[in-house]
Z-matrix of the N, CA and C atoms (Angstrom, degrees):
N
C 1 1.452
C 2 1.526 1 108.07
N 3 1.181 2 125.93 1 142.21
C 4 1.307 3 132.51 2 -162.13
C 5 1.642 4 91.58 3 -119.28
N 6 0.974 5 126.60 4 143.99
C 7 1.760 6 160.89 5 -154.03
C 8 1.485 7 109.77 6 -108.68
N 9 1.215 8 122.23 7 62.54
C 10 1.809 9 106.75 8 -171.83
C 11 1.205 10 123.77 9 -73.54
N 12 1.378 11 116.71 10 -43.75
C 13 1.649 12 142.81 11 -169.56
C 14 1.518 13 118.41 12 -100.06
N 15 1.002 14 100.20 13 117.35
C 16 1.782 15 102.78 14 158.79
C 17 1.557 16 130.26 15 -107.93
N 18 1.223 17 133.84 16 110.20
C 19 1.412 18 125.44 17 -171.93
C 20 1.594 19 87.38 18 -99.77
N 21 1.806 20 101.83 19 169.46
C 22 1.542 21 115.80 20 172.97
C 23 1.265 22 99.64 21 -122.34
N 24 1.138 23 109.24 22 145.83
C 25 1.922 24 115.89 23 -169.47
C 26 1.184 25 100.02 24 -96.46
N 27 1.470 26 121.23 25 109.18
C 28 1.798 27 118.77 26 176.63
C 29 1.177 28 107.50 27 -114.05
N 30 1.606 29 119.53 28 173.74
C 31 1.577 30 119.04 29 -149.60
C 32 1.564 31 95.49 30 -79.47
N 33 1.335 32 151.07 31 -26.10
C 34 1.382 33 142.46 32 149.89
C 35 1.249 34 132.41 33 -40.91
N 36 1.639 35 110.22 34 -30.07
C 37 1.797 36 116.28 35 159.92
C 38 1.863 37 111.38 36 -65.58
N 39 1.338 38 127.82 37 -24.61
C 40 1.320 39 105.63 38 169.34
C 41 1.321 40 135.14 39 -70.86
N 42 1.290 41 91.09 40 176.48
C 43 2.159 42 113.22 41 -173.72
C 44 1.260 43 76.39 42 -92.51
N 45 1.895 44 104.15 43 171.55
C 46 1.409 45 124.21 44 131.30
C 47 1.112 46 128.44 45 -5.93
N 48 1.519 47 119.93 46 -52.12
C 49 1.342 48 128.38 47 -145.29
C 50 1.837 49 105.16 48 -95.34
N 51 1.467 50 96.74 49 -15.34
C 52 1.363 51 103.18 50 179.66
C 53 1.722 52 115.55 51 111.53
N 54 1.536 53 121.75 52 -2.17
C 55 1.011 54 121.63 53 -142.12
C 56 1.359 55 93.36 54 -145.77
N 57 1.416 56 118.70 55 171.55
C 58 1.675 57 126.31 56 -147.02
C 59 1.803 58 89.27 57 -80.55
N 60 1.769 59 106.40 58 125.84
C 61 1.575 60 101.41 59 170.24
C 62 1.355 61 112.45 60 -66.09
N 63 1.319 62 128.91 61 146.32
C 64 0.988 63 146.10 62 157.75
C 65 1.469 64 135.59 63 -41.00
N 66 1.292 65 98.09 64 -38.50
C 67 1.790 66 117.25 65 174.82
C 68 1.479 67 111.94 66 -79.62
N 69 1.297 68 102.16 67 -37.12
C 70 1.591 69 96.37 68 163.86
C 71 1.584 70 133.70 69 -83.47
N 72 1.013 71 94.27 70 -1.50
C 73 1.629 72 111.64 71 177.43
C 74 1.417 73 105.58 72 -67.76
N 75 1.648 74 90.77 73 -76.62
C 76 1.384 75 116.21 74 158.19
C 77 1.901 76 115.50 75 -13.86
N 78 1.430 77 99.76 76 -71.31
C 79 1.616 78 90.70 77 179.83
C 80 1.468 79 114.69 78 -85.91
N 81 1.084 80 120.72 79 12.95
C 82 1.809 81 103.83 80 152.42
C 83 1.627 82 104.52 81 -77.09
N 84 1.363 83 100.01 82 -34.50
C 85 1.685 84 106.67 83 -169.90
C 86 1.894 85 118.10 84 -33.85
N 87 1.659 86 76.30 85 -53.58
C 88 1.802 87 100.97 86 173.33
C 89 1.428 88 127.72 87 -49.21
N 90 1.570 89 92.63 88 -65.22
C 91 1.316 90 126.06 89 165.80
C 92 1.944 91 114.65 90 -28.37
N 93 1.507 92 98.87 91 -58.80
C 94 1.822 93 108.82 92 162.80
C 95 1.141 94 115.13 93 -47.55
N 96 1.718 95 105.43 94 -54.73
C 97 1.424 96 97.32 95 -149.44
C 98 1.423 97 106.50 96 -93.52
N 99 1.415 98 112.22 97 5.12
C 100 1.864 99 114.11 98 168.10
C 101 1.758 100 89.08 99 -80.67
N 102 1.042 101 145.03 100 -80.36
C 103 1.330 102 164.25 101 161.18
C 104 1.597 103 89.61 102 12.76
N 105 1.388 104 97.51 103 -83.71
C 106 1.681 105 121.57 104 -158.05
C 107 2.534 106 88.47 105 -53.46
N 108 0.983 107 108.22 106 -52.54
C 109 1.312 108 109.38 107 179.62
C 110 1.804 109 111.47 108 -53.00
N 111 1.362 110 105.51 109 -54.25
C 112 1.570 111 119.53 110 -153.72
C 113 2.109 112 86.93 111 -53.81
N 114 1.383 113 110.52 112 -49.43
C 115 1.578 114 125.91 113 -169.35
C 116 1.587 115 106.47 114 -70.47
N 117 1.526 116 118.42 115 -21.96
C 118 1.135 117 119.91 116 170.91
C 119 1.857 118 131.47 117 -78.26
N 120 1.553 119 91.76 118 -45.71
C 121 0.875 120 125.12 119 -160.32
C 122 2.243 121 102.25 120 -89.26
N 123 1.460 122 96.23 121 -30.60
C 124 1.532 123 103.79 122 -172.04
C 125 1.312 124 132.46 123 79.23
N 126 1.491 125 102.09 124 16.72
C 127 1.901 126 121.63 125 -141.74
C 128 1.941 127 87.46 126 -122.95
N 129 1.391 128 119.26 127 142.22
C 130 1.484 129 109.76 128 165.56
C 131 1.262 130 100.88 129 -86.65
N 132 1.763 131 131.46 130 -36.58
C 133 1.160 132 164.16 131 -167.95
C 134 1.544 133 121.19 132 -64.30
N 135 1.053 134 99.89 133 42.03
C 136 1.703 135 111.06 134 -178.95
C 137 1.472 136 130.05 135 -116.71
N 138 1.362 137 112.65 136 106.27
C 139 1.695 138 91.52 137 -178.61
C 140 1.634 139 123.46 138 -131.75
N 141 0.922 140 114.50 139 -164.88
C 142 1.786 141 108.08 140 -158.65
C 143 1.955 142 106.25 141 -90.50
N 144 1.013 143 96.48 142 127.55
C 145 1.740 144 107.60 143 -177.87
C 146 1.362 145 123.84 144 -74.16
N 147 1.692 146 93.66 145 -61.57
C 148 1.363 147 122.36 146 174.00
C 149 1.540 148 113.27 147 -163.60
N 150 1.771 149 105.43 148 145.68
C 151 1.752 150 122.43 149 166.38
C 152 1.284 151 91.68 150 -90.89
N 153 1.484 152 128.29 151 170.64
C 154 0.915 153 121.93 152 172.03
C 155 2.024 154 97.85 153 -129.78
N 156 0.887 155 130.91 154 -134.85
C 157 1.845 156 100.34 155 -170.97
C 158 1.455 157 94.24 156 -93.26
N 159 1.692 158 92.62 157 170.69
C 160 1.501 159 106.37 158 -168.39
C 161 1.651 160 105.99 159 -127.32
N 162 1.281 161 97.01 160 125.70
C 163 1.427 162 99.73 161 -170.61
C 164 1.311 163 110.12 162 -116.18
N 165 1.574 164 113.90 163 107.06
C 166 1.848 165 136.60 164 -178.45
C 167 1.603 166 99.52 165 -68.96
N 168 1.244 167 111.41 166 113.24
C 169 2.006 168 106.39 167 -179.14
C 170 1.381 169 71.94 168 -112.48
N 171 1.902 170 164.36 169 -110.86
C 172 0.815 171 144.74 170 -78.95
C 173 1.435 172 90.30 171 -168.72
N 174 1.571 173 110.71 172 175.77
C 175 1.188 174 103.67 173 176.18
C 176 1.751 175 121.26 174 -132.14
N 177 1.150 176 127.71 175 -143.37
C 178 1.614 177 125.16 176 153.52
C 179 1.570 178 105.52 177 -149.52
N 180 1.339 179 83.54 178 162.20
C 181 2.084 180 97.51 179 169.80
C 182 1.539 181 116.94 180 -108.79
N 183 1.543 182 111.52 181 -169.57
C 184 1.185 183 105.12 182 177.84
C 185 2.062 184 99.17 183 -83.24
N 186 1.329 185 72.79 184 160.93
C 187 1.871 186 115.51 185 -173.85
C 188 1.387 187 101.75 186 66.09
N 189 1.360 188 131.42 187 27.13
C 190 1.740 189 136.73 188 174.30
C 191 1.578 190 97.93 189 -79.72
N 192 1.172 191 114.14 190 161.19
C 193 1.667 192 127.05 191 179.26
C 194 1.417 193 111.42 192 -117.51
N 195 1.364 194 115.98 193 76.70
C 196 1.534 195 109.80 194 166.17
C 197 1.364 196 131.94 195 -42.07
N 198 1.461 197 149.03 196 131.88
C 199 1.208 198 145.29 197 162.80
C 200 1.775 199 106.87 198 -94.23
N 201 1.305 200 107.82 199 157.78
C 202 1.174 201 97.06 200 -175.41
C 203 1.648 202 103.80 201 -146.31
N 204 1.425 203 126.22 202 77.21
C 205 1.330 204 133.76 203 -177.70
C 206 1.784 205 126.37 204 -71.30
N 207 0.865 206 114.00 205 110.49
C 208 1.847 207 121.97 206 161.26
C 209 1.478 208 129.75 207 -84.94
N 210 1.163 209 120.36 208 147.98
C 211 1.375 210 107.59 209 172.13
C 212 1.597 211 98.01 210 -160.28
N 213 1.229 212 108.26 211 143.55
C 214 1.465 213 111.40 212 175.47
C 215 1.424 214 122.16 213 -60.13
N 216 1.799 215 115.01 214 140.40
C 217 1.202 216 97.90 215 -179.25
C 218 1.841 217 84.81 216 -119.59
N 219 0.862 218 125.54 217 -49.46
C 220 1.480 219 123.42 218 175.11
C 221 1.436 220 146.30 219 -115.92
N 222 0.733 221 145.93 220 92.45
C 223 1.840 222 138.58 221 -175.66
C 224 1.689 223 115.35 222 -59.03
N 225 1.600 224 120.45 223 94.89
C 226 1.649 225 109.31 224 -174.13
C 227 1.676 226 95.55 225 -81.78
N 228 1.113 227 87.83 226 -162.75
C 229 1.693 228 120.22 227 154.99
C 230 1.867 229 112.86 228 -42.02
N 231 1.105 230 128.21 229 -78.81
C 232 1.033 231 139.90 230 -169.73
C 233 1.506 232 115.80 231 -129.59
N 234 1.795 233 121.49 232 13.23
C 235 0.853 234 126.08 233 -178.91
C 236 1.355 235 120.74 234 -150.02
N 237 1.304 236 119.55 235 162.54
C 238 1.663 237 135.45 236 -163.85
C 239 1.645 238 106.20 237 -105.68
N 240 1.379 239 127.17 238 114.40
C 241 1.607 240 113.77 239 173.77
C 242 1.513 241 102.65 240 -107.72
N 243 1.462 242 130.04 241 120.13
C 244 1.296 243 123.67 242 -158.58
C 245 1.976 244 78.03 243 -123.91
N 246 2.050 245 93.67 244 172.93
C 247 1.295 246 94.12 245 165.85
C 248 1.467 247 102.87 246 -146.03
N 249 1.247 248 134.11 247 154.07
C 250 1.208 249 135.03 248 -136.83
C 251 1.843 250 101.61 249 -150.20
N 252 1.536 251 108.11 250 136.30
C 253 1.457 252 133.12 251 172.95
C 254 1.066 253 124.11 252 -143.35
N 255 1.705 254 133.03 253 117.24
C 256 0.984 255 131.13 254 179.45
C 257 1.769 256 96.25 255 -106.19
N 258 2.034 257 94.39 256 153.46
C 259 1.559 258 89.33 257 174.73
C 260 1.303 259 103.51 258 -145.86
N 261 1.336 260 116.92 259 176.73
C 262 1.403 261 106.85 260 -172.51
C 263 1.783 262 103.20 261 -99.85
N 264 1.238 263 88.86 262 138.75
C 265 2.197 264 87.92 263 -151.77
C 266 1.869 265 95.78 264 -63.80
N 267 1.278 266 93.82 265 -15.55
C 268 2.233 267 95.18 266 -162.60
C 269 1.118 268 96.57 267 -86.42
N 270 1.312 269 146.20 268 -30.04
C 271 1.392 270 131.26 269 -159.78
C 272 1.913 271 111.32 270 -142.60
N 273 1.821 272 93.50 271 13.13
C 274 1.586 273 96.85 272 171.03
C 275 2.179 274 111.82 273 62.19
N 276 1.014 275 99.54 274 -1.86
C 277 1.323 276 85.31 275 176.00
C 278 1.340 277 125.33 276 -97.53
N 279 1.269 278 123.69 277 170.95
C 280 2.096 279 118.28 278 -137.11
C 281 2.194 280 74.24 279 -107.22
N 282 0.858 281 82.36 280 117.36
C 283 1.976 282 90.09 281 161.33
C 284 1.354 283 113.95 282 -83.73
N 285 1.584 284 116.35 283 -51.84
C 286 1.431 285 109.98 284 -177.99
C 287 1.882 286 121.47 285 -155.92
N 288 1.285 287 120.41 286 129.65
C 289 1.382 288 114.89 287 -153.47
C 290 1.162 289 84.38 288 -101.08
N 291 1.446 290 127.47 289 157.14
C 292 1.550 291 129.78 290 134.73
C 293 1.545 292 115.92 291 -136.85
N 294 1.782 293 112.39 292 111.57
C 295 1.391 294 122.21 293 -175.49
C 296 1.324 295 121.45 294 -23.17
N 297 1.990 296 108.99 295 -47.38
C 298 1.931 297 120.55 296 -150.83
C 299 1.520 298 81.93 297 -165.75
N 300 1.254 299 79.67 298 129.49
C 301 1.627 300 100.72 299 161.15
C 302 2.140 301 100.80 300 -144.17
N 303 1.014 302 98.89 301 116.83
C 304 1.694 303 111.39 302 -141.08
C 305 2.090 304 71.54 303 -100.52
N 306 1.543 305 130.59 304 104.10
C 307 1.167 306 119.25 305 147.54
C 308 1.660 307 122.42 306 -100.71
N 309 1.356 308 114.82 307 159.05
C 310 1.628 309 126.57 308 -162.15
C 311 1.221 310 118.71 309 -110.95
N 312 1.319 311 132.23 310 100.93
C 313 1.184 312 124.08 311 169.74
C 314 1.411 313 135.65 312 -59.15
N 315 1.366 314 132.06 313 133.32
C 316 1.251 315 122.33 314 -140.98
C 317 2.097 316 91.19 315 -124.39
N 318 1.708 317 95.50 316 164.12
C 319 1.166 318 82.85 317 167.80
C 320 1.694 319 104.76 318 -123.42
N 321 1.746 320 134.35 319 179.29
C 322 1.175 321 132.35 320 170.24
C 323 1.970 322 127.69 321 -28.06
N 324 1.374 323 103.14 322 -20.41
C 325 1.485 324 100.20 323 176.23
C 326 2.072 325 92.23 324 -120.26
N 327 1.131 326 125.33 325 23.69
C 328 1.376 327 123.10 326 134.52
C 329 1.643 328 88.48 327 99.52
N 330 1.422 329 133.65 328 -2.60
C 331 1.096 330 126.24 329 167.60
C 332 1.666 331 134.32 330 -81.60
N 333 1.224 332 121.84 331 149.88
C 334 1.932 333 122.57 332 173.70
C 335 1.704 334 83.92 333 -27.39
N 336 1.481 335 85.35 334 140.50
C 337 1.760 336 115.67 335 168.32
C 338 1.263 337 106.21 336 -144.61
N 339 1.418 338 127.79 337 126.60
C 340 1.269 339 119.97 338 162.66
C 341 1.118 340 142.43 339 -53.54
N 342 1.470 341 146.98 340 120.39
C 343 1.277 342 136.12 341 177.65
C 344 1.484 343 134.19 342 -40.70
N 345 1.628 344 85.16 343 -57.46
C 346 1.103 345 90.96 344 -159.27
C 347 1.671 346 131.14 345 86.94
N 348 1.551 347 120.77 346 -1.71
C 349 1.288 348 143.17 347 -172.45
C 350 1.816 349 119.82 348 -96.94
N 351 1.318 350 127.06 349 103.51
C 352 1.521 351 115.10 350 -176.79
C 353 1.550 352 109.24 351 -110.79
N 354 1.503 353 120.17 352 17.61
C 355 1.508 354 114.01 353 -156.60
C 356 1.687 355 94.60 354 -165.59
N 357 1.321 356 100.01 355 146.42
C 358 1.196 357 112.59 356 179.86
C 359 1.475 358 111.48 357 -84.75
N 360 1.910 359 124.44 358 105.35
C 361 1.116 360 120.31 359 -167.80
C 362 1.230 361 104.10 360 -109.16
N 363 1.559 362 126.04 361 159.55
C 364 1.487 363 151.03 362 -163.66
C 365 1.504 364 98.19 363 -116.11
N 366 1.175 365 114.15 364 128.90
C 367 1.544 366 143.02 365 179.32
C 368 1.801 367 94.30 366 -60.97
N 369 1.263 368 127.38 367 -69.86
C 370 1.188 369 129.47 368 175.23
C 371 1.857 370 119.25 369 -40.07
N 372 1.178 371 93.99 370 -37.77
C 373 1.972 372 107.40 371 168.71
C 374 1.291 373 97.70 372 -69.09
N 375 1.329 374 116.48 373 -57.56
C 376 1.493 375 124.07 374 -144.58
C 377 1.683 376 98.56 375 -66.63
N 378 1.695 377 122.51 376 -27.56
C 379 1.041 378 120.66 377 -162.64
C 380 1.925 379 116.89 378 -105.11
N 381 1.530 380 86.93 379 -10.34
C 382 1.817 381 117.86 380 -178.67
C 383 1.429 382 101.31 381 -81.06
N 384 1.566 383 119.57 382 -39.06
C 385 1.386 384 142.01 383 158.63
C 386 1.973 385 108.62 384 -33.87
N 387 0.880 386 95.76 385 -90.86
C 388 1.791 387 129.17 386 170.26
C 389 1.956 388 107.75 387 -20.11
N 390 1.739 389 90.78 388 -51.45
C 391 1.418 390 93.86 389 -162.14
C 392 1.416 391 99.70 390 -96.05
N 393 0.964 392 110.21 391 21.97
C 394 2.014 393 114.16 392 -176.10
C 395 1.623 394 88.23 393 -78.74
N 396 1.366 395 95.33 394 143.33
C 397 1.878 396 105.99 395 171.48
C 398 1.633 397 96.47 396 -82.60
C-alpha cells in the first residue's frame, strides 16, 4: 500500500475525548480516495458509491501525523474499488482500515461512464507515454 497523504492533527480535529474525531478522519479518507481515483481514472467527475465497514484499531492526538494509504483493489466497468489505511505516522500504528470504498466514474450529465481503465497507471508513465516521438 502506498502512503499519499499526510494530515496534522490540531486541537480543532478532536472529540470530547481529546482524540482525533472519527468523522473527520473518515472524510479525508474520501477526500483521497476521490483524489487518488480523479488521477487514475482522468475524470474530475467521480464520486463515492460505497465504504464498506470501518474498522477503528487505534487512534491519534493533537500534533500526531496521520498517513493515509490507498491501493487498488479492483477496476469495474465504470468504477474504481480502492482499499484504504490510515496510520499514525509517529508510532506506525493502523488507526483505521476500510476493505472497499467502491468510487464511480461519472459522465457530463452525471451518469456511470466507462473508463476504459484495467491497471493501475502512474502520472510519470502516463506523461513519458505522451512525450514519446
Amino acid at each position: 500500500m502506498r502512503f499519499h497523504t499526510r494530515k496534522w492533527v490540531k486541537p480543532e480535529d478532536l472529540n470530547a475525548n481529546g482524540t482525533l474525531f472519527g468523522g473527520l478522519l473518515l472524510s479525508w479518507i474520501d477526500e483521497e480516495a476521490i483524489l487518488y481515483s480523479i488521477i487514475q481514472l482522468e475524470n474530475k467527475k467521480i464520486v463515492t458509491k460505497y465504504m464498506s465497514e470501518i474498522n477503528f484499531m487505534s487512534t491519534a492526538g493533537a500534533g500526531d501525523i496521520v498517513e493515509i494509504g490507498i491501493e487498488v483493489v479492483k477496476f469495474g466497468l465504470s468504477s474504481l474499488t480502492l482499499r484504504c489505511e490510515a496510520r499514525n505516522k509517529m508510532n506506525q500504528e493502523t488507526i483505521v482500515t476500510v476493505d472497499q470504498i467502491i468510487l464511480v466514474n461519472l459522465d457530463e450529465h452525471g451518469k456511470p461512464r466507462p473508463h476504459g481503465k484495467t491497471r493501475v497507471e502512474y502520472v510519470k508513465d502516463r506523461l513519458a507515454k505522451e512525450n514519446q516521438p
